[in-house]
C-alpha positions in Angstrom: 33.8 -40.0 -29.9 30.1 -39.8 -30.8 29.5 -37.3 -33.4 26.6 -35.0 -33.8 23.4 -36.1 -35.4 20.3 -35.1 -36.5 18.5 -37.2 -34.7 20.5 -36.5 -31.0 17.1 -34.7 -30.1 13.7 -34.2 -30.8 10.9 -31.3 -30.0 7.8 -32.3 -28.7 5.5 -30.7 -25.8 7.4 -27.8 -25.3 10.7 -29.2 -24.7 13.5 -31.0 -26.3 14.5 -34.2 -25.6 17.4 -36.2 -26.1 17.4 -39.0 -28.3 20.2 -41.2 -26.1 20.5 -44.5 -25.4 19.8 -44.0 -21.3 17.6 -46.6 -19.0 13.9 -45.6 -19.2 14.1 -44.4 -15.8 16.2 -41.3 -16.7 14.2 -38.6 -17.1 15.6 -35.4 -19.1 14.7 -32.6 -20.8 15.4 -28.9 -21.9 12.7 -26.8 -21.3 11.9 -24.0 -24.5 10.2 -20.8 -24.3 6.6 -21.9 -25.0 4.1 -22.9 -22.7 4.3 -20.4 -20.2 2.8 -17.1 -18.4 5.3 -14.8 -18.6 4.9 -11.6 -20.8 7.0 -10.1 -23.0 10.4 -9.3 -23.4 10.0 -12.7 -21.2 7.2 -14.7 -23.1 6.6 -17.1 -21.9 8.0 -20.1 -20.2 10.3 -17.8 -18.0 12.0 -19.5 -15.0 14.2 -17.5 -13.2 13.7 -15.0 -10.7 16.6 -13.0 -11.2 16.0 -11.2 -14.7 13.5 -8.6 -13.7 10.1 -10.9 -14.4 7.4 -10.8 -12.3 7.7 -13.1 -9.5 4.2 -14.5 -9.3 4.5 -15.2 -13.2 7.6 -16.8 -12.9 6.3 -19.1 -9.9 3.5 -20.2 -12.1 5.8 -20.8 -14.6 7.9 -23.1 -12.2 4.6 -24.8 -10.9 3.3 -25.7 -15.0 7.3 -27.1 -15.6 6.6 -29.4 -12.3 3.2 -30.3 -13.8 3.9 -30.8 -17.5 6.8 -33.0 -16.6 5.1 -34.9 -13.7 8.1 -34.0 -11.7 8.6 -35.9 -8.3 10.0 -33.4 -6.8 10.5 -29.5 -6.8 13.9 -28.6 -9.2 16.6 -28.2 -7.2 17.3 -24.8 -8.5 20.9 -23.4 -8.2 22.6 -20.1 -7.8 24.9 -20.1 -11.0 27.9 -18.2 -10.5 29.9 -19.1 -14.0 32.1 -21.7 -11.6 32.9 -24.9 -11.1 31.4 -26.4 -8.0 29.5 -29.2 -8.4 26.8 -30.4 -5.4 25.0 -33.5 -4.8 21.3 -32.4 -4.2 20.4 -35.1 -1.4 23.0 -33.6 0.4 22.7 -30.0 -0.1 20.4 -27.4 1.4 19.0 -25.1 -1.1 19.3 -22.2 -2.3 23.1 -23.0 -2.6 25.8 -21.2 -5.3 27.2 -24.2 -7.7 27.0 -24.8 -11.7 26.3 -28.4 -11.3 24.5 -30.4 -9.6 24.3 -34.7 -9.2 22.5 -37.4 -8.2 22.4 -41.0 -6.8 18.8 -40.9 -5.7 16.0 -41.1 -7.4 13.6 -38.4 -7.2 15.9 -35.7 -6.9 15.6 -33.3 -9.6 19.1 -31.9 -10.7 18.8 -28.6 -12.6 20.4 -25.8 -14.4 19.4 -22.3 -16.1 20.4 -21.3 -19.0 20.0 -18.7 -21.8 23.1 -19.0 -24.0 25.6 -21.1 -21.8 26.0 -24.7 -22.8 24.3 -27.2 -20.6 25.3 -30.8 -20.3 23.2 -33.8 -19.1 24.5 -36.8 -17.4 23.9 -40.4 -17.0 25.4 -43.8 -16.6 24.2 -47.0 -18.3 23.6 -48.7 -15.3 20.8 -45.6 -14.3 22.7 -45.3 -11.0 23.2 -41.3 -11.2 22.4 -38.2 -13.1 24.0 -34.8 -13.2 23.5 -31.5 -14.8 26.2 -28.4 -15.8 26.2 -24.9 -16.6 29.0 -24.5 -18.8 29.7 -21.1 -20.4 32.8 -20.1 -21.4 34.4 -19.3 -17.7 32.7 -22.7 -16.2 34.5 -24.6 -19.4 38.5 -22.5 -18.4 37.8 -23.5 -14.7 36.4 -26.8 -15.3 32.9 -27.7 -14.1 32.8 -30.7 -16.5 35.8 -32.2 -15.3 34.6 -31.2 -11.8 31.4 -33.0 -12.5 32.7 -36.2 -14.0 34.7 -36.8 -11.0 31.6 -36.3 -8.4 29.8 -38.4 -10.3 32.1 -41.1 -9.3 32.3 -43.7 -11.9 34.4 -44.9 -15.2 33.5 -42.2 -17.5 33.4 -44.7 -20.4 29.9 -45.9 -18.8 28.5 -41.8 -18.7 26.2 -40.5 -21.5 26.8 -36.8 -22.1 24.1 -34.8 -24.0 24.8 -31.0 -25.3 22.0 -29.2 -24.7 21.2 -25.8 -26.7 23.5 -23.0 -26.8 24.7 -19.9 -28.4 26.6 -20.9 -31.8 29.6 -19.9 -33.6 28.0 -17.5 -35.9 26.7 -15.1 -33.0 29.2 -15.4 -30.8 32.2 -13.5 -30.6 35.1 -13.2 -28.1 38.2 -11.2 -28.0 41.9 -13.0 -27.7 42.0 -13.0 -24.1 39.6 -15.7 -23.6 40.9 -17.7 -26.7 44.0 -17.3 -25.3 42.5 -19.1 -21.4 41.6 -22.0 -23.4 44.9 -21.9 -25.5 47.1 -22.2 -22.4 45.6 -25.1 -21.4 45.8 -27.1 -24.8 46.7 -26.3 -28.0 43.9 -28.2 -29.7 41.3 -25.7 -28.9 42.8 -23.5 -31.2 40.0 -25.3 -33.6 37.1 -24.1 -31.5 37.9 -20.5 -32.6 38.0 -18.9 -36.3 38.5 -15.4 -36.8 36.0 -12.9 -37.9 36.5 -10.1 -40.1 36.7 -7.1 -37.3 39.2 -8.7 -35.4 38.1 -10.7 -32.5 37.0 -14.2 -32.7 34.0 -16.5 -33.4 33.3 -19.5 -30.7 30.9 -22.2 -30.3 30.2 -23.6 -26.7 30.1 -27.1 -28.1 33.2 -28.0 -29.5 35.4 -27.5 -26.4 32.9 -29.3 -24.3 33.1 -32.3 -26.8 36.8 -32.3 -26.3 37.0 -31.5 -22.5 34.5 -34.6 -22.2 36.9 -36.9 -24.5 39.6 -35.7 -22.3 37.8 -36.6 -19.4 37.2 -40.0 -20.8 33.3 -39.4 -21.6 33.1 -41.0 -25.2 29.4 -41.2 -25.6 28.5 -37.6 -26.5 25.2 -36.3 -28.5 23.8 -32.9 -28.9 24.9 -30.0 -29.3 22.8 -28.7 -32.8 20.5 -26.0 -31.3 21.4 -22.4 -31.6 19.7 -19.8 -28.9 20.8 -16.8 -30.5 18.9 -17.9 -34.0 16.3 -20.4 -32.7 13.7 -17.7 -31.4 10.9 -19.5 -31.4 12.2 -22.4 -29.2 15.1 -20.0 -26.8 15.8 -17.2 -24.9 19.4 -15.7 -25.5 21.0 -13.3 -23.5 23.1 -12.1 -26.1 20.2 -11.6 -28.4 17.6 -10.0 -26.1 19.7 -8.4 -23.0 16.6 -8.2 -21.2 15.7 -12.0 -21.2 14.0 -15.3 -19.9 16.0 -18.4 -18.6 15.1 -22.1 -19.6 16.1 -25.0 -17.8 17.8 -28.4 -18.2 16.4 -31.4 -15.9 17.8 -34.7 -15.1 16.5 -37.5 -12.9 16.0 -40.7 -11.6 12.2 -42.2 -11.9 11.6 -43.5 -8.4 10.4 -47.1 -8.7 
């Protein structure tokens, strides 16, 4: 399995962008903070409608992603419920309730929200599909990334995986019961979790995704070095702020 690396990413325009070895038509990209029109405790590259920004602001915001990225197409924006169903876009109708969402078309713009959850980015060598998850810690127990590496319907030895950014170890802290979910299911994420000094337990998003990927058979994994909680300047966190914005992960196939 791949191990993390410096150079898994790189910032530039306002968004981070994986460094992986996909076809130059896959298109990807986590969205930051900056660019935007949002104020604060939302400043300023807000895109979701559901944290108590103002809507017009937010639309602008969506309209300037779509432009800066030259999208073809409008996100296919999900309603995340911390789950793990998985839709193809060209066959859903939106707004629909899933963590992930695929692609065998191009043009279709799979997307996920995120403020502290992990998300993942898909793609096979061949450039023949593209996916996107949500994965915090209840998406991980129930499984949207095995969920999404069987929609996406192919030997998982050809997928690239890329972590996105998410809330690390050293500001996140859970209590034994959800150590214990991810305990039941296999002893070896007892690793993902060290103790803290008041009782409970620090996690990190990453690790268990690494190993539910290598379980899955996914052995091409990158990311996974970008911190919301500390990275201010580049991330909203949830954790950190409360009141908060949401950035987005993209993935899709250039049409030809």
């Amino acid at each position: 399995m791949k191990k993390p690396h410096a150079t898994d990413d790189y910032f530039a325009d306002n968004f981070l962008w994986p460094n992986w070895h996909s076809a130059k038509r896959v298109k990807a990209c986590v969205s930051t903070r900056l660019g935007g029109y949002s104020l604060p405790p939302y400043d300023s590259m807000n895109l979701g409608l559901h944290v108590g920004d103002d809507e017009d602001r937010v639309m602008k915001n969506r309209a300037e992603l779509r432009k800066q990225l030259k999208l073809p197409a409008e996100p296919a924006w999900l309603e995340q419920m911390h789950g793990n169903n998985v839709v193809v876009v060209e066959q859903t109708t939106f707004p629909c309730q899933a963590d992930a969402a695929i692609s065998f078309e191009a043009g279709r713009v799979c997307t996920v929200m995120v403020a502290d959850c992990l998300p993942i980015l898909f793609c096979d060598r061949r450039a023949t599909r593209v996916g996107v998850a949500h994965a915090g810690w209840r998406g991980l127990a129930a499984g949207i990334i095995e969920n999404t590496v069987s929609a996406l319907d192919c030997d998982p030895a050809q997928l690239y995986a890329f972590l996105g950014p998410a809330i690390g170890p050293h500001a996140y802290t859970v209590g034994d019961a959800v150590r214990d979910t991810f305990l039941s299911a296999n002893d070896s994420y007892a690793l993902c979790f060290l103790p803290d000094n008041c009782g409970a337990w620090t996690a990190n998003l990453s690790p268990p995704a690494r190993l539910k990927l290598n379980d899955a058979g996914v052995r091409d994994i990158s990311g996974g070095l970008h911190c919301t909680y500390y990275d201010r300047k580049h991330f909203f966190s949830h954790r950190r702020d409360t009141n908060s914005g949401r950035m987005a992960a993209l993935i899709y196939l250039e049409p030809t």
